[in-house]
N, C-alpha and C positions, 0 to 999 in steps of 0.2 A: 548171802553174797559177800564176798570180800570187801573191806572198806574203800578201796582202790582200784582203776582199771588198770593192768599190767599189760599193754599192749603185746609184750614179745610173750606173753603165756596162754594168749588166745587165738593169733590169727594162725598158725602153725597146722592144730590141731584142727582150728574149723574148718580151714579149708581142705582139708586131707578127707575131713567129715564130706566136706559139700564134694569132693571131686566122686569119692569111693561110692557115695549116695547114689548117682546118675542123677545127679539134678542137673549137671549142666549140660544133657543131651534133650534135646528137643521131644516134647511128650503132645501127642493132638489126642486130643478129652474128648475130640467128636467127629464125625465127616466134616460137621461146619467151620472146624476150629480151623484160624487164619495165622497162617504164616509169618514169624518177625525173624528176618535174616540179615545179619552183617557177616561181611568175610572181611577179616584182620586185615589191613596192612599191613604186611609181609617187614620184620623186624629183618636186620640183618641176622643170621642163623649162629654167629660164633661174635657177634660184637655185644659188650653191655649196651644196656637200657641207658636212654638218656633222659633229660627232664620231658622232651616233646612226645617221649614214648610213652610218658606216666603220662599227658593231657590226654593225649588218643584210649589210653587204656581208661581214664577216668570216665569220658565221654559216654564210648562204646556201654562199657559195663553201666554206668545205669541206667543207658536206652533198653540194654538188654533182660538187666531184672527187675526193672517196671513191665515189660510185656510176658514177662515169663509168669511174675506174677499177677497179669491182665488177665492170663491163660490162654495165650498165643503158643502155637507152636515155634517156640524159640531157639535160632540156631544162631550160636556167634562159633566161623568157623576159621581158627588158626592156624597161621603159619610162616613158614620165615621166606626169607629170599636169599640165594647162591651171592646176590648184590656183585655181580661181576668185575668189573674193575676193582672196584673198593678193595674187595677180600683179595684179588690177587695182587693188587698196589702192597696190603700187609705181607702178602705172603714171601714177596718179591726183600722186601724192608727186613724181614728174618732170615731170607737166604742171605744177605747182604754181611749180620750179624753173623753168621758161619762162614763169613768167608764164600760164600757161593753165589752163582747166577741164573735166571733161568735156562740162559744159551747153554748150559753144561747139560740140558736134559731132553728128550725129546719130547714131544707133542704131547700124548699118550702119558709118559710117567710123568711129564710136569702137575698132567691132570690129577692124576690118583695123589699125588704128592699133597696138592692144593686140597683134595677130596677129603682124604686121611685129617689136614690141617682143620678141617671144617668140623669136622665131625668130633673131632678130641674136645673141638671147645660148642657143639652145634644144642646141648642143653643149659649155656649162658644166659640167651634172652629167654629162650622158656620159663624157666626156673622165676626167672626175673618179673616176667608178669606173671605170674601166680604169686609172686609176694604180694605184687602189686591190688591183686583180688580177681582177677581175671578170669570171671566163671565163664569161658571158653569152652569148646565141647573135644575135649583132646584128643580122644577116640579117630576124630576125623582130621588130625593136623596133616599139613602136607606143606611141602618141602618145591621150592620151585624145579627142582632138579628129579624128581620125585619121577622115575620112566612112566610113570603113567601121564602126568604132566608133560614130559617131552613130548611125550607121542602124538598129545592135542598139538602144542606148539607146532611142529613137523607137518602136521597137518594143516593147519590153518596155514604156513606158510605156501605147500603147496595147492593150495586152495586157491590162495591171492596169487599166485605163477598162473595157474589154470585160465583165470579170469580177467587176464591181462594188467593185474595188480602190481605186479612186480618187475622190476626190468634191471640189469646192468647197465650201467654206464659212467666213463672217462671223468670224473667232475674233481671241483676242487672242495675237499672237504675240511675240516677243522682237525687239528690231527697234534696229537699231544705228544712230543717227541721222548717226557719221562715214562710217562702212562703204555706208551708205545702201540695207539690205538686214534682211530677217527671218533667222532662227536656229533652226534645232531648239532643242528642250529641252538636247540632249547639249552644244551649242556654246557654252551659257553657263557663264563661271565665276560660281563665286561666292567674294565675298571679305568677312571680315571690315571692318566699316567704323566708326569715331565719328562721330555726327551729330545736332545737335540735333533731341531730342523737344520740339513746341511742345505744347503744352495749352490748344487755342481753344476760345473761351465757344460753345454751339451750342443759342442758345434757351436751355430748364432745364439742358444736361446741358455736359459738358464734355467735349471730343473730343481723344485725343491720338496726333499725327501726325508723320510727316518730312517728307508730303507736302504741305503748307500749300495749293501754287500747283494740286493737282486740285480741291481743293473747289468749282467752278464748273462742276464736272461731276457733283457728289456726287447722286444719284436719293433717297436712302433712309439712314436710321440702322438700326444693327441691334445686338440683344444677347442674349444668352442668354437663352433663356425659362426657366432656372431661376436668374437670378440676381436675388433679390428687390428686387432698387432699380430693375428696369427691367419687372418681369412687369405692373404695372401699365397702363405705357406703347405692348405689343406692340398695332402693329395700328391707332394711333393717330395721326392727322396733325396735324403742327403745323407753325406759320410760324414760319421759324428766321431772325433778322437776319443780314445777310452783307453781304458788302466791296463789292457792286454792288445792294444792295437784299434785300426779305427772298425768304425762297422758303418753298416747303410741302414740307416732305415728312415720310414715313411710315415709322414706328417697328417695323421685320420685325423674327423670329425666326431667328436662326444659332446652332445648337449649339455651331459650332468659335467664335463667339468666346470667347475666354478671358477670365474675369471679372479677372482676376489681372493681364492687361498693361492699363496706362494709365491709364484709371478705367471700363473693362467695357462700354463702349457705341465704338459703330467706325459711322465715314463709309463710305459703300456708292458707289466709285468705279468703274461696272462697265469705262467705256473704256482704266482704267487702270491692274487690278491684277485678277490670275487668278484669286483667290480672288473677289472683287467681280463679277469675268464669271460667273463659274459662279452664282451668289447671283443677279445678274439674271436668268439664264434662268430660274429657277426661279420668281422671283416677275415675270417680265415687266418686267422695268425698260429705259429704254432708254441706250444704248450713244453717248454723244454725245462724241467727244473733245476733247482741249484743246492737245494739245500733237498738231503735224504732225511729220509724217517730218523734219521735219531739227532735229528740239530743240527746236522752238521755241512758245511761246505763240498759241493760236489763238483771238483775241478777236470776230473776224470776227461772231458772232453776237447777241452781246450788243450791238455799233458800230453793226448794223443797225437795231435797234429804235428806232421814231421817239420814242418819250414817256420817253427813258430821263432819268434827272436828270443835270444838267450833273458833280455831281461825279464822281459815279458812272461816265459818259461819259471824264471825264478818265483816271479811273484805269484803265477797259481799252485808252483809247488809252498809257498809260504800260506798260501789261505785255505788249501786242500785238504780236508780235514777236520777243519778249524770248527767250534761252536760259532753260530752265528753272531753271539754277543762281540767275541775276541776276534773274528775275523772283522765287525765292521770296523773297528779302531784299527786295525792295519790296514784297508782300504781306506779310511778316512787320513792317515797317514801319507798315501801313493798318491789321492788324491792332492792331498797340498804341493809335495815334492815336484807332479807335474802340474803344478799350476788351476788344475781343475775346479777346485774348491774355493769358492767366491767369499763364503760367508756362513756364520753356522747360529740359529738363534735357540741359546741356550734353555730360554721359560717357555718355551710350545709344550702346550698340554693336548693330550688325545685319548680318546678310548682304546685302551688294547682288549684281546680277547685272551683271556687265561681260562686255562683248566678249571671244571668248578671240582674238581675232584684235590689234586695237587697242587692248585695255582701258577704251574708253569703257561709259560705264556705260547699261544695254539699260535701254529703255523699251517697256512691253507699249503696245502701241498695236492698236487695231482694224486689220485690212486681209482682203478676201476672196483667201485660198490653195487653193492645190491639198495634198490629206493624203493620206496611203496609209493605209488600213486595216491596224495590224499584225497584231492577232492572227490572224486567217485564216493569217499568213506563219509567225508566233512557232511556233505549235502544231506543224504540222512539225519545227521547227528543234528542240525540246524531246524530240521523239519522236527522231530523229536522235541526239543525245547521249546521250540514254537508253539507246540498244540499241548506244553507242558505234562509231556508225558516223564520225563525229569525236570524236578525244581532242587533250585540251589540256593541254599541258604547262607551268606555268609559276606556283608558289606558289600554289597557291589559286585559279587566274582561272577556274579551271571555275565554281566555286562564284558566283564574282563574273558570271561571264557570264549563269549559270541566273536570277539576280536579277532582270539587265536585263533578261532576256527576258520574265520572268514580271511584270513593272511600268509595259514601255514603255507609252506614250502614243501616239496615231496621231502618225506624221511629216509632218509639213510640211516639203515640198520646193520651196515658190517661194521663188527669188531674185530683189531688184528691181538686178540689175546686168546689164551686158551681157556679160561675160564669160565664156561658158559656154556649153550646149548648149539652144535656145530653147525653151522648151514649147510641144509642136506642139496649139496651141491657137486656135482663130480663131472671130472673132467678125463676123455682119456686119454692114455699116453699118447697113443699112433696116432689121435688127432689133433695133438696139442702138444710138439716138440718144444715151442717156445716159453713152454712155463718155467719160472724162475721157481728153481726148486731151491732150497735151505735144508741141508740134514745132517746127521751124525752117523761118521764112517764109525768101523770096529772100533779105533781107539779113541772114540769119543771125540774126536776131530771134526769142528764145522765145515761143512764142505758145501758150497755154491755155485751154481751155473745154470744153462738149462738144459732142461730134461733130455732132449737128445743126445748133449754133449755128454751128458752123465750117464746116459748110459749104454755108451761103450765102455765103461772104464765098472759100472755098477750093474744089480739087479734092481728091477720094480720092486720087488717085494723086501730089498733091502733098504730102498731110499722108504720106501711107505714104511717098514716096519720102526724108522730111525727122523720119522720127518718132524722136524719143527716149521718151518712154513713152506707154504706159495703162494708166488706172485703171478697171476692168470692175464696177459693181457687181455684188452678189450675187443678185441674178434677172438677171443677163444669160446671153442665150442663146447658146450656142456649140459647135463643132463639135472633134473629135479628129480630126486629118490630119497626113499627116509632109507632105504638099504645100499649097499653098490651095488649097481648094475652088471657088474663083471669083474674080472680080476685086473686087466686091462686099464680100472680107473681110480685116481685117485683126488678124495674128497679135499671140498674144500676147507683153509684151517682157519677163514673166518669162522667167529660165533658172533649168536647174535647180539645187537643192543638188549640187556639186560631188560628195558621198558616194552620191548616186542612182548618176551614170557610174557610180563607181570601186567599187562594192558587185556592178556585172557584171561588173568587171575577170579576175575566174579564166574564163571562159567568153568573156568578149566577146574576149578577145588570141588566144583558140584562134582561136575562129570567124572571126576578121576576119583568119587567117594564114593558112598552107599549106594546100591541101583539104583533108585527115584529120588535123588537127594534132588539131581535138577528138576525134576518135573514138579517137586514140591516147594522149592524153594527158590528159584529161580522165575522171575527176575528178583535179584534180592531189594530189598527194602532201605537201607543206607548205605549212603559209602560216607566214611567219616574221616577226614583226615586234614592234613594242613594244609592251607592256601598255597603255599611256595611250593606245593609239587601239582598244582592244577594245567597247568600245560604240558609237564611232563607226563602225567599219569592216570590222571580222570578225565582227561580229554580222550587221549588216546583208548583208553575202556570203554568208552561210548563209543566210538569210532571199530574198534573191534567188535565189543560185545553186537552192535547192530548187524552188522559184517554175517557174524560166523551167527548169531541166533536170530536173527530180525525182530528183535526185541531190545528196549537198554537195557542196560546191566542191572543198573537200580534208578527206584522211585522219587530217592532222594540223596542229591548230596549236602553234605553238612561240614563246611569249612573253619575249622579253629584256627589263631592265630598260632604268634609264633611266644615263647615262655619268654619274657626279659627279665632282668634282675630288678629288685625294688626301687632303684634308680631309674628303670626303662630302660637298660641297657643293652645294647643282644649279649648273652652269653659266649665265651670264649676262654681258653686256656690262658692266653696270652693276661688276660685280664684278670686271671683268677675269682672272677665271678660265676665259673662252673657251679651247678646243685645236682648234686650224683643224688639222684631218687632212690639208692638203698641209703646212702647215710640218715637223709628224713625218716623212713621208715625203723630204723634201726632207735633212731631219738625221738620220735614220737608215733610212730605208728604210720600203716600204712591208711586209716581214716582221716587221718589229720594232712598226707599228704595229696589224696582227692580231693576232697573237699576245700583246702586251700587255693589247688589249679582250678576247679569247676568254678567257685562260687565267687558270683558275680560277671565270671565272664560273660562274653558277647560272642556271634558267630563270625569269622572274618578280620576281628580285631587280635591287638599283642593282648597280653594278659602281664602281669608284673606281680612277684611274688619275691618275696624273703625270708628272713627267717622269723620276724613277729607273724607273720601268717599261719606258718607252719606250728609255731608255738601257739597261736590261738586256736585255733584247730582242734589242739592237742586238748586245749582247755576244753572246748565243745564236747568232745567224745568223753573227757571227764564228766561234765556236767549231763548228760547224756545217764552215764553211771549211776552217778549219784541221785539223782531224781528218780530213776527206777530201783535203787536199792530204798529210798524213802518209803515207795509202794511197797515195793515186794517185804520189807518189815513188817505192814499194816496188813498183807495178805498172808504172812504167818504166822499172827495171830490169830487167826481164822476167823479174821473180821466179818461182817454180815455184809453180804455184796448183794442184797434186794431190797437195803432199804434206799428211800431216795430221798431230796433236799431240796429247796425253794429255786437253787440256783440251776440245776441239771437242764430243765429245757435251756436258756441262753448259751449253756456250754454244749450241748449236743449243737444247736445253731451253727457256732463259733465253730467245732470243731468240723461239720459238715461244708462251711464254705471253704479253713482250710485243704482239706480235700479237694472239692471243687477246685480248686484256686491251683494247688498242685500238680495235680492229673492233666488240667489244662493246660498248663504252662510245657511238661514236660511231652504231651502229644503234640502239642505248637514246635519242639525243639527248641527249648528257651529252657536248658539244665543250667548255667546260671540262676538266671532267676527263681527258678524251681528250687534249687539250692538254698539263694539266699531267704525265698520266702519257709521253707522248713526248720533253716535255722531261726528266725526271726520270731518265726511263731510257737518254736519250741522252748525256746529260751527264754523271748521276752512275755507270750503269753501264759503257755502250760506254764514251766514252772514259777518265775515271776508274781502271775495272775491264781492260774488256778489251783496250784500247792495251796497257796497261802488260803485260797476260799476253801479247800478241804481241812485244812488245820484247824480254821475256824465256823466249819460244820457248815459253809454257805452251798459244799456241793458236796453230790455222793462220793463214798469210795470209788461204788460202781461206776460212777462216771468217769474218776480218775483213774480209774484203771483201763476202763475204755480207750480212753483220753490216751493212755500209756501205748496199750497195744497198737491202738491207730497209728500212735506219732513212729512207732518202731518200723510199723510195714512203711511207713511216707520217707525215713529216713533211709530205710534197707538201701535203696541205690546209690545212695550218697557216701553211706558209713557201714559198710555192710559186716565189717568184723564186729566193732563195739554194740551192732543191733541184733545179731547173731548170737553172739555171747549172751546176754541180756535173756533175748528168748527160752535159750537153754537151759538157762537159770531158772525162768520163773516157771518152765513146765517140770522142773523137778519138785514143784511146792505140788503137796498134796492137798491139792484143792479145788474141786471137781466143779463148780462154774465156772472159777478163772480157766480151767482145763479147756472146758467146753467153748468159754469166751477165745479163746487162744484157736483152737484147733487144730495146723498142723504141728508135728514135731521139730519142725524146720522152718524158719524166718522165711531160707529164700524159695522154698515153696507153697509160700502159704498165699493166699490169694491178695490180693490190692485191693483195701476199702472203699468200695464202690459205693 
């Protein structure tokens, strides 16, 4: 053996060994032999690995080669995700850097464009966990976008249509006007904000606001009916003067507002604010908005009106257009000039909702979506936990899971991007003149209106061959097909939320694989991943996989925290406390960087790591080396390996409860401590303790080398390159007991000391 471990001169070639081998495809030794199944969290397909991607890969991989080596039939099955928005938010960010847009492209080639992009860079994360150790079964990777994949998705969607799952309908959604796309509930953050509260005169009362630039949408005033300055007023219509002339409206009832914020009376904005939407339906108000999908001010209706007054005219040609930011400073402007403007308190802090994607800040805007009806789904999943047919490990998230499930909201699933899997939705022409069509004539020219109007002037199969969107009102008629139904229609250019796919992902990578990969492995055995996607992602996989299999998807979830920096920091660019998981790898190896994330973690908690970590680490898998090249010297001397010593029972003892001690911690799911108890007792007793009793003849070789091989297989999931190597090493001694003692040719197939 070499004097030294060389980390970049071994894991290269071992793992080329273990992929070419088929060891990392699932082997059953018997009829009896029991199933151990994880499916990947879907990496993005063309983005590097990040530090949370090396904890999940650390995780996974040694649940997976403790059972493989149990003699489970062991499947970990990989694959990426299309990650919809994200990839096309980049893609969008490159055309920008050439000078181009998406709007210069149609529907169809935006796609392939975005396709092409994906796929130039779509062996990035791969590559990336296989440094990492990722004994994955590659054979079987797939690809969220993958048609056999779609086809399940298309299906289950029409499925939930069939079963009264599904419905359209007029609501107000979260709607990212950079992203240029609607959001569940789950996908908004929210963040603490300062922002002036203005206090507009409103007729008798005085209204106070952040949102100055909607009041040209306002329907109605509303205030507590038990708050005595306004019970008077309930129910009442009055003309209230305003920035383009006066308007009428009418003084409703809302319990929720609060007499306590403002001054107790609230503008009823239903196009623009959730609470306001819900308030209109109730009392019938209508839903007229002001601001369109890209931010921007929508004066269009007021400019239309022939008798409007000249100023008055001015000032919505002055805000027409406008980003909402710069438009409300010129109405906060009009409003001081006509006297409007009381008062503005400059330190009001509030929650806004931004994009958790781009951080732009979401704007509720009207648009007709497609929602899933949860509870029908919820109800199952709650029964399911109940009778612990899934357990979740990980601080509390059980508790935290029961919440979301028992609170959600119907999901909305349309996306207005192109990126993603299309809602097989279609509308036809003759029955649906009023669809606002968007598309590209011959010279590449946007061209908008609706469908009728368009086409006298166009053909169908010119606007469909050149379409970038439509907008369907909400009585339009249409049809559920994974094909078109005729020539006659055309499909809709939402896709879906990206979490629809990937909430089948435990069932859809069976089914879309080897013929009985489901019947064999399904329902699979973990889902591993980080807390901060438990609402978005493993909720929702319960909630499907029940759905579409009447089974859960998996036995067990296992919740890791989130990576911070050796301060406790979260990681970030901004902070330059990033740890890019190939430069560790590169400086100490890819054993030194598992074993620094696993060990000592907890399920549900952050973990904190730096670079003494990674450096210690690095020492372990040295001292790992070195301990076994001490033996393997003594076993090329072709020492006597039958004689024995005073000490060997107490160290076969010792060495058996580590085991015990191991096996159980990592069948509990406590890799942490599994971890830290393998290094503890490898370090501080084998060599430490029992080097030093073989040097001084208190215990056999035999033992020590027992000792050796054992501690190799307890380490293989932890460190599986430096225990790999090592193996390799010592079955090249010609030495037919240790041969014997050893037995397979390979570490990661050789059996776990039982």
């Amino acid at each position: 053996m070499e004097k030294n471990y060389l980390h970049a001169d071994h894991e290269t070639p071992i793992y080329q060994q273990w992929e070419s081998s088929g060891a990392f495809q699932p082997v059953a030794h018997s009829k009896n032999t029991k199933a151990f199944t994880i499916i990947m969290p879907p990496p993005n397909a063309n983005d590097p690995l990040h530090i949370g991607h090396a904890m999940f890969v650390a995780l996974e991989d040694i649940l997976i080669r403790f059972h493989r080596m149990l003699g489970d039939s062991t499947l970990w099955l990989p694959g990426t995700d299309h990650a919809g928005i994200e990839t096309q938010f980049l893609f969008e960010k490159k055309l920008k850097k050439e000078d181009k847009s998406r709007f210069q492209f149609d529907r169809e080639t935006l796609f392939q464009l975005i396709w092409e992009y994906v796929q130039a860079n779509s062996t990035t994360a791969v590559e990336q966990l296989r440094r990492i150790g990722a004994s994955a079964d590659w054979s079987r990777q797939t690809f969220t976008l993958d048609p056999k994949i779609v086809k399940i998705v298309l299906n289950t969607f029409s499925e939930l249509y069939t079963k009264n799952l599904i419905y359209r309908d007029y609501r107000l959604v979260n709607y990212c006007p950079k992203c240029g796309t609607a959001f569940s509930d789950l996908e908004v953050k929210h963040v603490e904000e300062k922002a002036p509260l203005y206090y507009m005169k409103y007729g008798p009362f005085t209204i106070a606001t952040v949102r100055p630039e909607t009041k040209f949408r306002d329907t109605a005033l509303a205030a507590n009916p038990k708050d005595p300055r306004y019970k008077d007023f309930i129910s009442k219509t009055l003309e209230i003067p305003g920035l383009l002339g006066p308007i009428t409206m009418t003084v409703i009832a809302d319990e929720e507002v609060d007499p306590e914020f403002g001054t107790g009376i609230m503008k009823v904005t239903p196009a623009h604010d959730p609470h306001d939407f819900e308030l209109g339906k109730k009392y019938n108000l209508p839903v007229t908005p002001i601001i369109d999908l890209q931010g921007r001010m929508d004066m269009r209706w007021f400019l239309e009106q022939d008798h409007l007054n000249p100023k008055y005219r001015a000032r919505a040609e002055k805000y027409h257009g406008k980003k909402v930011a710069q438009a409300r400073q010129l109405i906060v402007e009009d409003l001081k000039e006509d006297g409007l403007l009381s008062q503005t308190d400059e330190n009001y802090t509030h929650a806004v909702g931004v994009c958790y994607r781009c951080g732009t800040v979401i704007e509720p805007l009207p648009l007709p979506q497609f929602f899933i009806k949860v509870k029908p789904l919820v109800e199952p999943v709650l029964k399911a936990l109940k009778q612990k047919e899934t357990t979740v490990i990980g601080a509390g998230h059980d508790k935290v899971l029961k919440h979301w499930l028992e609170n959600l909201r119907d999901w909305n699933i349309s996306r207005q991007i192109v990126w993603g899997i299309r809602i097989p939705v279609w509308y036809s022409a003759a029955k649906n003149p009023d669809l606002e069509i968007t598309f590209l004539d011959t010279q590449k020219k946007r061209i908008s209106g609706k469908l009728a109007t368009l086409l006298k002037e166009y053909s169908l199969s010119e606007i469909q061959a050149q379409l970038q969107e439509l907008q369907a009102p909400i009585s339009a008629h249409f049809e559920v097909s994974a094909t078109s139904p005729g020539p006659d229609y055309i499909q809709e250019t939402d896709t879906f939320d990206t979490w629809f796919s990937s909430t089948q992902w435990p069932f859809a990578t069976l089914q879309a694989n080897q013929p009985d990969d489901f019947q064999k492995f399904y329902p699979t055995s973990v889902m591993e991943t980080g807390y901060d996607i438990l609402p978005f992602w493993v909720m929702r996989m319960l909630m499907m996989g029940i759905f579409k299999t009447g089974k859960v998807p998996f036995y067990t979830v296992y919740l890791h925290g989130l990576v911070r920096d050796q301060k406790g920091q979260k990681m970030s660019k901004s902070k330059g406390n990033v740890i890019n998981p190939l430069v560790i790898i590169e400086k100490y190896g890819a054993d030194a960087l598992r074993l620094a994330l696993v060990i000592r973690s907890s399920p549900g908690l952050d973990k904190s790591v730096g670079e003494s970590d990674f450096k210690s680490m690095r020492n372990f898998t040295n001292k790992i080396w070195n301990a076994a090249r001490f033996i393997y010297m003594d076993v090329e001397k072709k020492i006597d390996l039958t004689a024995t010593k005073p000490g060997d029972k107490a160290f076969y003892v010792k060495l058996h409860n580590v085991v015990k001690d191991i096996t159980q911690q990592l069948s509990d799911f406590r890799m942490g401590m599994a971890a830290e108890t393998a290094y503890n007792e490898f370090w501080h007793w084998f060599c430490d303790q029992a080097i030093e009793d073989a040097k001084n003849a208190n215990i056999s070789q035999k033992a020590l080398l027992d000792g050796l091989i054992t501690f190799l297989k307890l380490l293989h999931p932890f460190t599986p390159f430096v225990t790999e190597a090592i193996w390799q090493q010592l079955q090249q001694l010609d030495h037919q007991e240790m041969q014997r003692l050893m037995g397979s040719k390979k570490l990661i197939t050789t059996q776990w000391p039982l």
